[in-house]
C-alpha positions, 0 to 999 in steps of 0.5 A, spaced: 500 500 500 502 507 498 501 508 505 505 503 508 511 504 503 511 512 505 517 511 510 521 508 504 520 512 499 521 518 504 528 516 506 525 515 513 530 510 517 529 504 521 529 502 527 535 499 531 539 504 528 542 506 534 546 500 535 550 502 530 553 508 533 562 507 532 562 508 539 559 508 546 553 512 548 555 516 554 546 516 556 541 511 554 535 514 552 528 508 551 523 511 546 516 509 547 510 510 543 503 505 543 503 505 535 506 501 530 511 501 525 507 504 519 504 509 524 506 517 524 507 517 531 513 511 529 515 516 524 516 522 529 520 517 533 524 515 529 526 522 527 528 523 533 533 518 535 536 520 528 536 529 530 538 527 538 544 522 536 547 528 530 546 534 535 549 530 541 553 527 536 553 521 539 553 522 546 546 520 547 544 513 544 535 513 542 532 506 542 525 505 541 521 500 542 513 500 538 507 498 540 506 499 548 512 494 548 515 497 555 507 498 557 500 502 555 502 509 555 498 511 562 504 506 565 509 509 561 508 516 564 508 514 570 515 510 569 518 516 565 515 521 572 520 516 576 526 516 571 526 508 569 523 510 562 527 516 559 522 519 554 515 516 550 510 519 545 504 519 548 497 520 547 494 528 550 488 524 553 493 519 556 497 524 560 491 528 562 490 523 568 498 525 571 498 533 567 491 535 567 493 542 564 494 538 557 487 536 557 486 544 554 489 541 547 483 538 547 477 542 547 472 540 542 472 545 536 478 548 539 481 548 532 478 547 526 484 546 521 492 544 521 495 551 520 490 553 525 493 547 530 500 548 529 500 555 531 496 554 538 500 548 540 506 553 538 504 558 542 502 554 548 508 550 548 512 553 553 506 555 559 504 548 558 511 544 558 511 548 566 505 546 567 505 538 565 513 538 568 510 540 574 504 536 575 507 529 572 515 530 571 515 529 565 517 535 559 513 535 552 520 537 548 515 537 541 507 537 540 505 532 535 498 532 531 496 526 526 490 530 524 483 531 527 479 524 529 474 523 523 469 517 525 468 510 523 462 507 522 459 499 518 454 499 515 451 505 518 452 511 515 452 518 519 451 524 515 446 528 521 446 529 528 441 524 529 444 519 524 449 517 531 443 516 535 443 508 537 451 507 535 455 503 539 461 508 538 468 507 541 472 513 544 478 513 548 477 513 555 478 520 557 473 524 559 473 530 554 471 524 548 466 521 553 462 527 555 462 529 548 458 525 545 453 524 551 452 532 549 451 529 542 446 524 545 449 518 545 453 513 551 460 512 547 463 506 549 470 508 552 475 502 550 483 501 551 486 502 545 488 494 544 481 492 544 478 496 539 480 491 532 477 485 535 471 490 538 469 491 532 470 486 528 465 482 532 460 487 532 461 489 539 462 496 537 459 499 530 464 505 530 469 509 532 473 516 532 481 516 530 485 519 525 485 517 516 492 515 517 489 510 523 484 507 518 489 505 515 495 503 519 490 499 524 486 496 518 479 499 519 477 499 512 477 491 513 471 492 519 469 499 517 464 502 511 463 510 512 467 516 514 464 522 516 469 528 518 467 531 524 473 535 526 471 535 533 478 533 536 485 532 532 490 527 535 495 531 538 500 528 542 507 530 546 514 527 545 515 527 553 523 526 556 523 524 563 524 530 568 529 526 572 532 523 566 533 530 563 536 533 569 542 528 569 544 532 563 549 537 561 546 543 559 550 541 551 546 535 551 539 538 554 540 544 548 540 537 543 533 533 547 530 540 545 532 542 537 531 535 536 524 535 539 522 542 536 525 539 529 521 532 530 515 535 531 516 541 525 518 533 521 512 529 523 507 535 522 508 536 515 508 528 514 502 527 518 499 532 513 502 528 506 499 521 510 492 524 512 492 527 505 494 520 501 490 515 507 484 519 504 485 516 498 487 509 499 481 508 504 477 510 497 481 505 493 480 500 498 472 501 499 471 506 504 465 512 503 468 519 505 462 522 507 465 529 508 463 533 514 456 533 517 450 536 513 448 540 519 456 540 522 454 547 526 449 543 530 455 539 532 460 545 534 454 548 538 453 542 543 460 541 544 462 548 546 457 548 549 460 543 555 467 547 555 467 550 561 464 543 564 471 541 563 475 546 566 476 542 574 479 537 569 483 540 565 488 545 570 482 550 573 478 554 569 484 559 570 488 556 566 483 554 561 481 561 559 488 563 559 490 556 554 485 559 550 486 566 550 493 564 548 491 559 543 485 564 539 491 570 539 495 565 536 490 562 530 488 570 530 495 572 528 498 566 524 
């Protein structure tokens, strides 16, 4: 599949290349991401070992290890909070429940398009790294998106609000996702990660809400028919380096962690739009029906706003989630 061959004919690397290094690393940094290796999460990894082994020049050595090998993501950061994991892609919804404050990256309808994205996690990147090291002792040296999550559905598809009533619609299990669908009049069924293929496949579940990119790298299409383009949430994530771990290092050495995660977050930004793009049209050719945005999408921004400040306790106290948002709109005003 063109998508699955992206890292290839983009000149991407391996894994393991860290193996190869000529001489023997001064620090040993394990990455740990949930995805696999056809994934854009894993394409940012690998772009981070490659930038953090060239500006130490060599001095810090990267392996990753795909697909929740060192544990699901929630484990990880709190592995990483006591040093004995180094650093982690990690999904905002499951760093929410150690860093409330990152729960501000996902407000419904906060965004509504990439460009507009970037320029509000560019803007938030530094109040909100305080926050998270502070609250969960990790630090987000990159804010990564693989797009927003559009939803999936078989055999029924959803063009209206009230086409969602009676689907059994999986959504990860973190409140924000949870009430969001309640206020659009449905009980969503929150479900690890892990389980979701299998769940759909034998019905259990008729749908749920993901990336294009993870459509097709988690072989949705093969239980999935119809994809309707809610724009409610995009997938953001943090390219997270334990804080104990970093303070172990030389300021030379913390300067490269940091122009490597700035850099692999610039890197993974603009593939995730080129793979978002070619998903889409892989998931037409392997039989998908792109339906678009809702018919009555203004209905669906509208409830979902509205339960906001509902969020605010969750996510760092209203406070700060007037400040994050102060922040984010100046910044999408501007850019």
């Amino acid at each position: 599949m063109a998508f699955k061959k992206i890292m290839a004919g983009m000149g991407v690397c391996s894994l393991g290349l860290a193996s190869s290094a000529v001489f023997s690393a001064e620090f040993n940094m394990r990455l740990s991401h949930g995805d696999n290796e056809n994934n854009p999460t894993n394409y940012a990894a690998v772009k981070f070992e490659e930038l953090v082994e060239k500006y130490s020049d060599g001095r810090i050595d990267v392996t990753i290890y795909p697909s929740n090998q060192l544990g699901d993501e929630q484990e990880v950061a709190q592995s990483m909070r006591m040093g004995t994991i180094e650093s982690a892609i990690v999904y905002t919804g499951n760093l929410v429940p150690l860093a409330p404050s990152a729960g501000v990256l996902m407000l419904p309808y906060a965004f509504t398009s990439s460009e507009q994205a970037w320029a509000a996690m560019d803007a938030l990147q530094e109040p909100l790294n305080e926050r998270i090291t502070s609250e969960a002792g990790v630090r987000a040296v990159g804010l990564l998106e693989k797009g927003f999550r559009v939803l999936t559905t078989a055999e029924e598809p959803v063009r209206t609000l009230d086409d969602l009533e009676g689907q059994k619609i999986r959504v990860s299990p973190n409140n924000i996702a949870i009430e969001t669908f309640k206020a659009w009049g449905i009980d969503p069924i929150p479900m690890a990660w892990a389980e979701v293929f299998s769940a759909l496949q034998q019905g259990v579940i008729d749908g749920q809400e993901n990336p294009y990119t993870t459509a097709i790298s988690s072989n949705f299409y093969e239980v999935q028919d119809y994809i309707t383009e809610i724009h409610y949430m995009m997938w953001t994530g943090l390219l997270l380096v334990s804080e104990r771990f970093y303070q172990r290092l030389p300021e030379a050495l913390q300067n490269a962690v940091d122009r490597a995660g700035r850099e692999a977050a610039d890197y993974e930004r603009e593939l995730s739009a080129k793979l978002t793009k070619e998903a889409k049209n892989e998931l037409v050719d392997l039989g998908m029906e792109l339906l678009g945005p809702p018919e009555d999408e203004a209905k669906w921004q509208e409830k979902a706003k509205a339960i906001w400040p509902d969020f605010y306790a969750d996510i760092g106290g209203k406070e700060w989630a007037l400040e994050a948002q102060r922040i984010m709109d100046e910044a999408i005003k501007n850019k």
